[in-house]
GUKE-582879 format. One record per residue (C-alpha): x, y, z; residue number from 1. Coordinates in nm, 3 decimals, always signed. Example, Ala and Ser with C-alpha at 12.3 -4.5 7.8 and 13.67 -1.06 7.14 Angstrom:
GUKE-582879
{east=+1.230&north=-0.450&up=+0.780&pos=1}
{east=+1.367&north=-0.106&up=+0.714&pos=2}
***
This chain:
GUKE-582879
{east=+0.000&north=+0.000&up=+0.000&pos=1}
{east=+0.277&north=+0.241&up=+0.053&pos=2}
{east=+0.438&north=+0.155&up=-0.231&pos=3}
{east=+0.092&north=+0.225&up=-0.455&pos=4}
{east=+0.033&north=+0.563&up=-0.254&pos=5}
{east=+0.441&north=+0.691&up=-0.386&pos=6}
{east=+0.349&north=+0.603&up=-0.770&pos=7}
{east=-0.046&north=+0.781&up=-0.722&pos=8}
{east=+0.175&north=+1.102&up=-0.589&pos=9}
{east=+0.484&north=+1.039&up=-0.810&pos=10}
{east=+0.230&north=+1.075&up=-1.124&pos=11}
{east=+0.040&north=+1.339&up=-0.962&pos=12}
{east=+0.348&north=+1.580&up=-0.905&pos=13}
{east=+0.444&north=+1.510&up=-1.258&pos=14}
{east=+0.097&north=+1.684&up=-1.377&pos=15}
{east=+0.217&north=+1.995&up=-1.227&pos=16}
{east=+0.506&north=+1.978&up=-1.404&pos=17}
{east=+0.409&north=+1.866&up=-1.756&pos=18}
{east=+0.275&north=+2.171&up=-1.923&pos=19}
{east=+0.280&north=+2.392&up=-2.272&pos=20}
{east=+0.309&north=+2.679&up=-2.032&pos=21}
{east=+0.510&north=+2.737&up=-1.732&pos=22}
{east=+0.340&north=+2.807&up=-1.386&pos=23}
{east=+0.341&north=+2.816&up=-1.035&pos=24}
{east=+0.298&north=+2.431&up=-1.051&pos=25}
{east=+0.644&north=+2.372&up=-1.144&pos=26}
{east=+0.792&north=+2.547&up=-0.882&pos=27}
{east=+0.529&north=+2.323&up=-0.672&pos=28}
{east=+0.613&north=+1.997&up=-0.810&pos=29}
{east=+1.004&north=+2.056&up=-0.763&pos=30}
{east=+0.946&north=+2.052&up=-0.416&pos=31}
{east=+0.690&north=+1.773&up=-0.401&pos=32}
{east=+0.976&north=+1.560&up=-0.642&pos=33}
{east=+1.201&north=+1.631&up=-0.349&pos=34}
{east=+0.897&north=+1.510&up=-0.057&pos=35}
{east=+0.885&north=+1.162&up=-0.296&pos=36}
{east=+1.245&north=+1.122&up=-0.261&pos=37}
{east=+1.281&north=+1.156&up=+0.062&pos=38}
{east=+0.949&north=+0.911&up=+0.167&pos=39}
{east=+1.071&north=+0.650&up=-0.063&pos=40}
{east=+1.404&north=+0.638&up=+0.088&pos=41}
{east=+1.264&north=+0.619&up=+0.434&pos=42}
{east=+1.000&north=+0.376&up=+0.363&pos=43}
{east=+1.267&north=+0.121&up=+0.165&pos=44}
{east=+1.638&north=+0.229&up=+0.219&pos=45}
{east=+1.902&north=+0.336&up=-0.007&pos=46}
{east=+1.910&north=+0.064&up=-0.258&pos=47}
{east=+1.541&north=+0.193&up=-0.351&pos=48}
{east=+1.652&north=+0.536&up=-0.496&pos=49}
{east=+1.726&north=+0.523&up=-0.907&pos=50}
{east=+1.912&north=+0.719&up=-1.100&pos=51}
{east=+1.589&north=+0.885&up=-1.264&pos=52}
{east=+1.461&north=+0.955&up=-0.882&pos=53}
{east=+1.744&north=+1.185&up=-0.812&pos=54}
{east=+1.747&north=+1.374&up=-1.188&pos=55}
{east=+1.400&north=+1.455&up=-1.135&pos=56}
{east=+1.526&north=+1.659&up=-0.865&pos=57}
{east=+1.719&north=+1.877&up=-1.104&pos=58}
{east=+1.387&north=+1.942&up=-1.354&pos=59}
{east=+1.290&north=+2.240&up=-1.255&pos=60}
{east=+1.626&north=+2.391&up=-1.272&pos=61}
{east=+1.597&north=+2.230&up=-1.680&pos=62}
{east=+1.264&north=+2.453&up=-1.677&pos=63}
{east=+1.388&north=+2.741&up=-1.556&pos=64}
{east=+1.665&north=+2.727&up=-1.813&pos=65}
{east=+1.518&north=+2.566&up=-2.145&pos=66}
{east=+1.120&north=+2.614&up=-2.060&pos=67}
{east=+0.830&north=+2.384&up=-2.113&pos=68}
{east=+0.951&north=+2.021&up=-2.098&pos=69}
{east=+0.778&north=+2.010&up=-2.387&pos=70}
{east=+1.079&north=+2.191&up=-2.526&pos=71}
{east=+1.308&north=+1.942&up=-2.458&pos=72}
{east=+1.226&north=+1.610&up=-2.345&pos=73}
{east=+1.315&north=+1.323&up=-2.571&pos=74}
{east=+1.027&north=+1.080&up=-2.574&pos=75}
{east=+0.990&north=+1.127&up=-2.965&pos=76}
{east=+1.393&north=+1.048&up=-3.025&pos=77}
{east=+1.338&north=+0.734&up=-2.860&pos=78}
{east=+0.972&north=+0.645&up=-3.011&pos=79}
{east=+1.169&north=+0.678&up=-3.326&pos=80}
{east=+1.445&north=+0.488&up=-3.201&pos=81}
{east=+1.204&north=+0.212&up=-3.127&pos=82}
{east=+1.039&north=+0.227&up=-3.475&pos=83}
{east=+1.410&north=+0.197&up=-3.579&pos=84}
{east=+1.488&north=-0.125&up=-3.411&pos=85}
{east=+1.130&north=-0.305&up=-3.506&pos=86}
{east=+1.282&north=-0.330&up=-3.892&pos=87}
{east=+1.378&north=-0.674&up=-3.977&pos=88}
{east=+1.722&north=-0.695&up=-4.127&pos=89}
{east=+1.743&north=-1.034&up=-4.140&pos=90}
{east=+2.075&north=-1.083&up=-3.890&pos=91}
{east=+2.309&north=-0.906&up=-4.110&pos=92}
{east=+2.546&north=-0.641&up=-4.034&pos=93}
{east=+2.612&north=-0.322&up=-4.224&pos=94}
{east=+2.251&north=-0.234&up=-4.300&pos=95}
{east=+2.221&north=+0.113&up=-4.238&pos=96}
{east=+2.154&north=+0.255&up=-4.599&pos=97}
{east=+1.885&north=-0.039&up=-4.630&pos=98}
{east=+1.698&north=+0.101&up=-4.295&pos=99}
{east=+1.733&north=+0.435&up=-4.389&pos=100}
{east=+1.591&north=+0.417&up=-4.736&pos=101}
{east=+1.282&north=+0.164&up=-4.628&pos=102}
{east=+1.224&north=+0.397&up=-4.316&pos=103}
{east=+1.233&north=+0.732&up=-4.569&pos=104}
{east=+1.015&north=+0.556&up=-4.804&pos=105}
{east=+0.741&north=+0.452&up=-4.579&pos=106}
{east=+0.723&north=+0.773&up=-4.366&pos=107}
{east=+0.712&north=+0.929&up=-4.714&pos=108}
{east=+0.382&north=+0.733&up=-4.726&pos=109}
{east=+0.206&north=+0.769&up=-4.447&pos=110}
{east=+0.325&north=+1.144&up=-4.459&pos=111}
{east=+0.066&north=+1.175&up=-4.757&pos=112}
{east=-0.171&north=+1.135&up=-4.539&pos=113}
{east=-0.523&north=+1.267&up=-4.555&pos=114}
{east=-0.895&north=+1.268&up=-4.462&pos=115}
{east=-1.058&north=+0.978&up=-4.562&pos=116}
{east=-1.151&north=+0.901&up=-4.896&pos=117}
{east=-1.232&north=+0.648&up=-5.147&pos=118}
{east=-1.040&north=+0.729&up=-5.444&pos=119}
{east=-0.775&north=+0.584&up=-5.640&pos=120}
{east=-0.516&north=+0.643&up=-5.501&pos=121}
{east=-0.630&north=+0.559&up=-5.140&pos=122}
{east=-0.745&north=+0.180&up=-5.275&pos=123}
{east=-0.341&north=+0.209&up=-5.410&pos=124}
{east=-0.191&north=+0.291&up=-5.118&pos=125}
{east=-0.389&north=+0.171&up=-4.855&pos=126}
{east=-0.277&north=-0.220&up=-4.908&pos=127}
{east=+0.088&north=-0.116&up=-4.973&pos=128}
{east=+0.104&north=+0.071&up=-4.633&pos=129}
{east=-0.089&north=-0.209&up=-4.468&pos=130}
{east=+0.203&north=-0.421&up=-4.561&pos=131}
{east=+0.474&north=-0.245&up=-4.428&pos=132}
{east=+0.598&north=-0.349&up=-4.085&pos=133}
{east=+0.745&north=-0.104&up=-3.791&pos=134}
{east=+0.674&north=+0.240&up=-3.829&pos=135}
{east=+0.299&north=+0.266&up=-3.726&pos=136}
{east=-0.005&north=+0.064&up=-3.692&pos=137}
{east=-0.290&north=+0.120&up=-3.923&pos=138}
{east=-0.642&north=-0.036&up=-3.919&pos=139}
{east=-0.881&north=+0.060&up=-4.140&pos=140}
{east=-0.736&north=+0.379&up=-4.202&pos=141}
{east=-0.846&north=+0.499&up=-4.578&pos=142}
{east=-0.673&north=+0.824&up=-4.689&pos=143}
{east=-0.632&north=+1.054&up=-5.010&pos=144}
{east=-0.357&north=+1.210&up=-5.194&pos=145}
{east=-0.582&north=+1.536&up=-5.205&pos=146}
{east=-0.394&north=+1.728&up=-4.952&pos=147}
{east=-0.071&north=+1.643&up=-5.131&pos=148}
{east=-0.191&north=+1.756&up=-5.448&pos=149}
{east=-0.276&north=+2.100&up=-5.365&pos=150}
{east=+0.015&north=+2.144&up=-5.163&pos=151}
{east=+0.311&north=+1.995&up=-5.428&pos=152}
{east=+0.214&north=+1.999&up=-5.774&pos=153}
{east=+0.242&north=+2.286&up=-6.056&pos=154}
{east=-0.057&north=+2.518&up=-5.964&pos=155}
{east=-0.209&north=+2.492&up=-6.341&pos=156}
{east=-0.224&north=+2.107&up=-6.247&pos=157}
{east=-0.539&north=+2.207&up=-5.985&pos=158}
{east=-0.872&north=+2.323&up=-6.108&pos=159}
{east=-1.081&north=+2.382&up=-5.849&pos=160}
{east=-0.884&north=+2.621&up=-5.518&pos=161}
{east=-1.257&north=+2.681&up=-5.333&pos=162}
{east=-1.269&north=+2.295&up=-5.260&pos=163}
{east=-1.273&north=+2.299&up=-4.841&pos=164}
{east=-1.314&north=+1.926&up=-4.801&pos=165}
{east=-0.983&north=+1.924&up=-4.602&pos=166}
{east=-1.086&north=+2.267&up=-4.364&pos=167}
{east=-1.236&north=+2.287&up=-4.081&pos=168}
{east=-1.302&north=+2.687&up=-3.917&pos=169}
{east=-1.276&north=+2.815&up=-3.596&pos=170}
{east=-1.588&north=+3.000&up=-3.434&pos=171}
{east=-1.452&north=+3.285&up=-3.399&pos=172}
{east=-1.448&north=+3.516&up=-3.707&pos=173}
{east=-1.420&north=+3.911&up=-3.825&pos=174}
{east=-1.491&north=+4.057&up=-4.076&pos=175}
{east=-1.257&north=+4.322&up=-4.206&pos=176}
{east=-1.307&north=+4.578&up=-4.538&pos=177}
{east=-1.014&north=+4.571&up=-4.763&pos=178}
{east=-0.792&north=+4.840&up=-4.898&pos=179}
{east=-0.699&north=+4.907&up=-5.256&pos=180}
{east=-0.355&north=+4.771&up=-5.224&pos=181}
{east=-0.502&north=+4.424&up=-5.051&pos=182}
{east=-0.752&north=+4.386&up=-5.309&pos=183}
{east=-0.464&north=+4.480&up=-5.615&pos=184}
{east=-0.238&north=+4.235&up=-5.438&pos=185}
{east=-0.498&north=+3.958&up=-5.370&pos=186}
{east=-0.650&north=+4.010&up=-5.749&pos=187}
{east=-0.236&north=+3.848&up=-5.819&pos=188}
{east=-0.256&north=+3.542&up=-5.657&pos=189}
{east=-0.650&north=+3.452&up=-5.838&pos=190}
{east=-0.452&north=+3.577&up=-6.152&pos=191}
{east=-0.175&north=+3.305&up=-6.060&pos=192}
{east=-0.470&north=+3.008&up=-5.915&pos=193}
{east=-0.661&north=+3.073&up=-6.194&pos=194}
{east=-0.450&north=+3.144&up=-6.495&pos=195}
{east=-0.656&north=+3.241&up=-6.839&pos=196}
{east=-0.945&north=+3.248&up=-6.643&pos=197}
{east=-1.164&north=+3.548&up=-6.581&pos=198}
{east=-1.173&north=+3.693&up=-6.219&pos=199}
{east=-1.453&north=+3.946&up=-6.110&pos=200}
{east=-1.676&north=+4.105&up=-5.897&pos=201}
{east=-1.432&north=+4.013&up=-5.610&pos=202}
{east=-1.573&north=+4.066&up=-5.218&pos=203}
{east=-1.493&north=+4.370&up=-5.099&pos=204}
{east=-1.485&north=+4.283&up=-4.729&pos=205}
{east=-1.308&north=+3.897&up=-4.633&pos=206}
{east=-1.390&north=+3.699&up=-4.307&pos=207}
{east=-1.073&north=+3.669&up=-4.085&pos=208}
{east=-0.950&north=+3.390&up=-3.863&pos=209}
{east=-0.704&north=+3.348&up=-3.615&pos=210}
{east=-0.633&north=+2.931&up=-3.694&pos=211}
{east=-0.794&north=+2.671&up=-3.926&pos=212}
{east=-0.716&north=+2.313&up=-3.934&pos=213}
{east=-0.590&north=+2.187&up=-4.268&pos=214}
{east=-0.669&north=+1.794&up=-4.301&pos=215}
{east=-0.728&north=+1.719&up=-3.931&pos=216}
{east=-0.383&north=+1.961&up=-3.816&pos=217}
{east=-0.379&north=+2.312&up=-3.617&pos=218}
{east=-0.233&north=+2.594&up=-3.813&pos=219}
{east=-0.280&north=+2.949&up=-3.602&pos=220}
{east=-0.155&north=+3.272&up=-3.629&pos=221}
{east=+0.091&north=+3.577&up=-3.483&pos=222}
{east=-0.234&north=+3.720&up=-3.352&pos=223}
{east=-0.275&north=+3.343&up=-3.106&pos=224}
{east=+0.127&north=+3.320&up=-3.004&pos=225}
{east=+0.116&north=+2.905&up=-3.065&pos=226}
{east=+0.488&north=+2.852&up=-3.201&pos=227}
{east=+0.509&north=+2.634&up=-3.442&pos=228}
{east=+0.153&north=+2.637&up=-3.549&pos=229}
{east=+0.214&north=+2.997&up=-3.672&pos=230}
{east=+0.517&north=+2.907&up=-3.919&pos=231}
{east=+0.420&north=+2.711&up=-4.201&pos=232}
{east=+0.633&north=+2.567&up=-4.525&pos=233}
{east=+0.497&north=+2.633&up=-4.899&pos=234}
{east=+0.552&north=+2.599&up=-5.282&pos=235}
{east=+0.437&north=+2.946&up=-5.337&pos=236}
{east=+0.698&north=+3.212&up=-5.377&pos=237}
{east=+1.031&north=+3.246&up=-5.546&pos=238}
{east=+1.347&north=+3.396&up=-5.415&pos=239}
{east=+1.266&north=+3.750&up=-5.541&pos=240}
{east=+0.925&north=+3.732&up=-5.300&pos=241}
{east=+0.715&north=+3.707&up=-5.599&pos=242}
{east=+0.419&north=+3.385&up=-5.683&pos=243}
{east=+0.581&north=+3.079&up=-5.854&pos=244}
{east=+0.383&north=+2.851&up=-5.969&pos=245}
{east=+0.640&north=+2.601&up=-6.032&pos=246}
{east=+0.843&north=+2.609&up=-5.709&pos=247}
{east=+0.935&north=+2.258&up=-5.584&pos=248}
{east=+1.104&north=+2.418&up=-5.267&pos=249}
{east=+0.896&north=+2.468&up=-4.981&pos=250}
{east=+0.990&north=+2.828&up=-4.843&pos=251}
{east=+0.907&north=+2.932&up=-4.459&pos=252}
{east=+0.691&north=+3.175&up=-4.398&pos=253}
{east=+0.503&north=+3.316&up=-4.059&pos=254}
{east=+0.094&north=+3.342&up=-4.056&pos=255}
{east=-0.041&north=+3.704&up=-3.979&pos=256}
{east=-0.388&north=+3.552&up=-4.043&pos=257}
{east=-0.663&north=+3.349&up=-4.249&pos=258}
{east=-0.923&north=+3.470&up=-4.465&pos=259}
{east=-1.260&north=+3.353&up=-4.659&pos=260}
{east=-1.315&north=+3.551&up=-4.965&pos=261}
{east=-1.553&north=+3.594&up=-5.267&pos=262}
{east=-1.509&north=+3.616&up=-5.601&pos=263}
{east=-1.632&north=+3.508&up=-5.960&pos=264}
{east=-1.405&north=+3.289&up=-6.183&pos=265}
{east=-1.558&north=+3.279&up=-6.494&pos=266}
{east=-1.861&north=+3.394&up=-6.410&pos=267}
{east=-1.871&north=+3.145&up=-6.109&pos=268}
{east=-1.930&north=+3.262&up=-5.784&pos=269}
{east=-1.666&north=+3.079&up=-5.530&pos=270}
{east=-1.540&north=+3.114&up=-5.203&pos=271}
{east=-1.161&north=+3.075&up=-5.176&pos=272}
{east=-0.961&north=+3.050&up=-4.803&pos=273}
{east=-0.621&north=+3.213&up=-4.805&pos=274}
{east=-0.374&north=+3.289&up=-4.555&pos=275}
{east=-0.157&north=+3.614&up=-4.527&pos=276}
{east=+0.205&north=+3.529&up=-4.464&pos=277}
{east=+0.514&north=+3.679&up=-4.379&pos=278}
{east=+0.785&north=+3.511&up=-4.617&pos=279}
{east=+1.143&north=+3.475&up=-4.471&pos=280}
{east=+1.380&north=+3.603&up=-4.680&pos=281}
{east=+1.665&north=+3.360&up=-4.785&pos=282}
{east=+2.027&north=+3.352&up=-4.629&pos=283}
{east=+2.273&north=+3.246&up=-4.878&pos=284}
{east=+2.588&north=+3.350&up=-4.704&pos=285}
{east=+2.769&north=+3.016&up=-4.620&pos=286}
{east=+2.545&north=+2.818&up=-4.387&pos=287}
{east=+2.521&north=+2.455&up=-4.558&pos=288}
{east=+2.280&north=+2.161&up=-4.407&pos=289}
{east=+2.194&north=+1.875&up=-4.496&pos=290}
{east=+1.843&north=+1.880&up=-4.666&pos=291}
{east=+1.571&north=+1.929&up=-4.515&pos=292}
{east=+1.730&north=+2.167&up=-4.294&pos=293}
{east=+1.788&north=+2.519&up=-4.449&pos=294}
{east=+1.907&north=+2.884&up=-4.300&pos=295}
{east=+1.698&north=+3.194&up=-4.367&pos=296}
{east=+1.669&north=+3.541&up=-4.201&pos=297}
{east=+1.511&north=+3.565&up=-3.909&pos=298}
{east=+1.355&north=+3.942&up=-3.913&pos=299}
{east=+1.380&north=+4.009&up=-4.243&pos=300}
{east=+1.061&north=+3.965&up=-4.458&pos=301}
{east=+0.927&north=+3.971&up=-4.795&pos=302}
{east=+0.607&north=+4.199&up=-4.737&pos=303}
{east=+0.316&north=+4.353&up=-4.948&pos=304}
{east=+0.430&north=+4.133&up=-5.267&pos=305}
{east=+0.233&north=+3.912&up=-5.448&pos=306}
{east=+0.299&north=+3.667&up=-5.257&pos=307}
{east=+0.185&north=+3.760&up=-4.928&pos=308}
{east=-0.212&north=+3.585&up=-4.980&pos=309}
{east=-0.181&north=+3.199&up=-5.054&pos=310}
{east=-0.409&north=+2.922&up=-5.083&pos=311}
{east=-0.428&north=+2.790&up=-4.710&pos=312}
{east=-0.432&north=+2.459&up=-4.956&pos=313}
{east=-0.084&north=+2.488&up=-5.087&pos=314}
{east=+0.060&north=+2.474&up=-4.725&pos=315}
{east=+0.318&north=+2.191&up=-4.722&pos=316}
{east=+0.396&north=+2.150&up=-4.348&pos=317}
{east=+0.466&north=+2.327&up=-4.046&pos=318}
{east=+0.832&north=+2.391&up=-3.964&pos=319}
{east=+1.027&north=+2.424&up=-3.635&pos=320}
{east=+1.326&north=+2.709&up=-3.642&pos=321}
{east=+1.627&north=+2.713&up=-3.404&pos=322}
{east=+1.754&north=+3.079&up=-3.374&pos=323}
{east=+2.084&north=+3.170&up=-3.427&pos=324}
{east=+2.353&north=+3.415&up=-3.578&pos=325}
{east=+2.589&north=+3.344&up=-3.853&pos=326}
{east=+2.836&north=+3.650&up=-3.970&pos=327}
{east=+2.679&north=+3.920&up=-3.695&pos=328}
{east=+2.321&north=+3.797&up=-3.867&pos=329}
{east=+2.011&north=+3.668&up=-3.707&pos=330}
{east=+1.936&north=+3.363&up=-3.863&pos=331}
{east=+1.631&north=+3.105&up=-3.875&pos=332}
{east=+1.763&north=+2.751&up=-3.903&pos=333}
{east=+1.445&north=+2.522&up=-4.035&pos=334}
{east=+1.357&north=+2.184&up=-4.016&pos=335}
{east=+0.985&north=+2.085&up=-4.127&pos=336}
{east=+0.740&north=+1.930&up=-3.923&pos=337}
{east=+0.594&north=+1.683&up=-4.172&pos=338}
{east=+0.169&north=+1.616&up=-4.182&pos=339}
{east=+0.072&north=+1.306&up=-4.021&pos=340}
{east=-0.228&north=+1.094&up=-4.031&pos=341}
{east=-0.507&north=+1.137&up=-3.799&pos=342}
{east=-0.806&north=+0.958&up=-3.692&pos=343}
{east=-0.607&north=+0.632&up=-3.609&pos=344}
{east=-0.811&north=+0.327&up=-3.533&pos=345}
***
């Protein structure tokens, strides 16, 4: 029984500790880490204490320096890790480009992943991912190659932009009158969506968001402070700050906010989502990583250009950034944060 009451408080004092935000609580739970310690060595000696006992001691000094432990704890190193060791390499030795390229190719997979749908490629897929041992479990899980359509291929590939199968909206909304200049600048990108089409009578007022979920994931805005749900990667501008519609790249840009917006293509009236991004500007003074990982600036933005309304559709992934400096320069070092399914069975 004494041993049952530790664990209950041992998992209770880690509540208080494991939060997006830090509190009060942590400063709490340090203490109540340091009440466990001491009651489990009374109760059942020395030779009860671990290793991990005493380092939990030190957490909230880890907090106070790094933040959340959400920042830095390691549990998805060694889920991957695990996911790692589950491959079957058949008792030989030297099989590390072998696990690499079959783990690569089926995350590449199941990256693709999207709401659920019956088309053809899902009935593709679905059996070929099935098959595949190690990196997750799917049941039943049907998804499309819709969201990876709008987000990768050449824009004149996609016909229809006001499909929102794959949004979902928040509640909260407001609706804002545009300017000249945003209309002139948001006339570009239909011009670019909708090439040799005819665009008219476009809304003169939009309905604004501060986050949307794109195919079952969070993306928010500067306005909501999340992080990484702000900063989002996309094949949508060049390295001038102007539309491409044949970029291949994805380029990192921050979300100011989301918008729902009418206009007619070809005498059509549609509604169209976009989002209004801040685009990084690119650092090309020496920094060299290993792709995915790239180095842009970190205050300097391509603003007001064409560019700065995109399809929330053509977003390609989130993207965490590690600040640093390079040459006196403040620099955004990015790694993407790659979709993954949802509504596991």
């Amino acid at each position: 029984k004494g041993l049952d009451a530790i664990n209950i408080n041992n998992i209770l004092h880690h509540r208080k500790i494991i939060s997006p935000v830090v509190s009060y609580d942590a400063r709490l739970a340090d203490m109540l880490f340091l009440k466990f310690g001491r009651e489990a060595e009374r109760l059942y000696g020395n030779a009860f204490i671990t290793p991990n006992m005493h380092l939990h001691c030190h957490l909230f000094e880890s907090v106070q320096r790094f933040g959340s432990v959400f920042a830095f704890w390691l549990f998805s190193f060694e889920r991957f890790n695990g996911m790692l060791g589950s491959y079957n390499t058949n008792g030989r030795e030297n099989f590390e480009v072998q696990l690499m390229r079959e783990f690569l190719v089926t995350g590449n997979l199941l990256n693709r992943s999207l709401v659920a749908s019956d088309d053809e490629h899902s009935r593709v897929l679905l059996p070929i991912v099935e098959s595949m041992s190690g990196l997750v479990k799917v049941n039943k899980v049907n998804f499309s190659l819709k969201s990876w359509t709008f987000s990768m291929l050449p824009m004149d590939k996609i016909n229809d932009w006001s499909d929102f199968s794959l949004l979902a909206f928040d509640k909260k909304k407001k609706q804002v009158v545009l300017d000249q200049d945003d209309l002139s600048l948001l006339q570009e990108a239909y011009k670019m969506i909708y090439s040799g089409l005819q665009i008219s009578n476009m809304a003169l007022t939009v309905l604004k968001y501060k986050s949307i979920h794109v195919n079952g994931q969070l993306y928010s805005s500067k306005n909501e402070h999340r992080g990484n749900y702000t900063r989002v990667l996309a094949n949508w501008i060049n390295d001038e700050g102007e539309i491409d519609c044949f970029s291949t790249i994805p380029k990192p840009g921050t979300v100011k906010f989301y918008f729902l917006h009418f206009a007619e293509i070809d005498g059509i009236r549609k509604q169209h989502c976009f989002a209004n991004i801040e685009w990084h500007k690119p650092y090309l003074n020496g920094t060299q990583y290993p792709n995915p990982v790239s180095t842009w600036y970190k205050f300097r933005y391509f603003r007001g250009t064409s560019a700065s309304n995109m399809p929330v559709q053509r977003i390609y992934a989130r993207f965490a950034g590690v600040e640093s400096k390079h040459n006196s320069s403040e620099v955004l070092i990015t790694c993407p944060l790659y979709k993954r399914i949802e509504n596991m069975c």
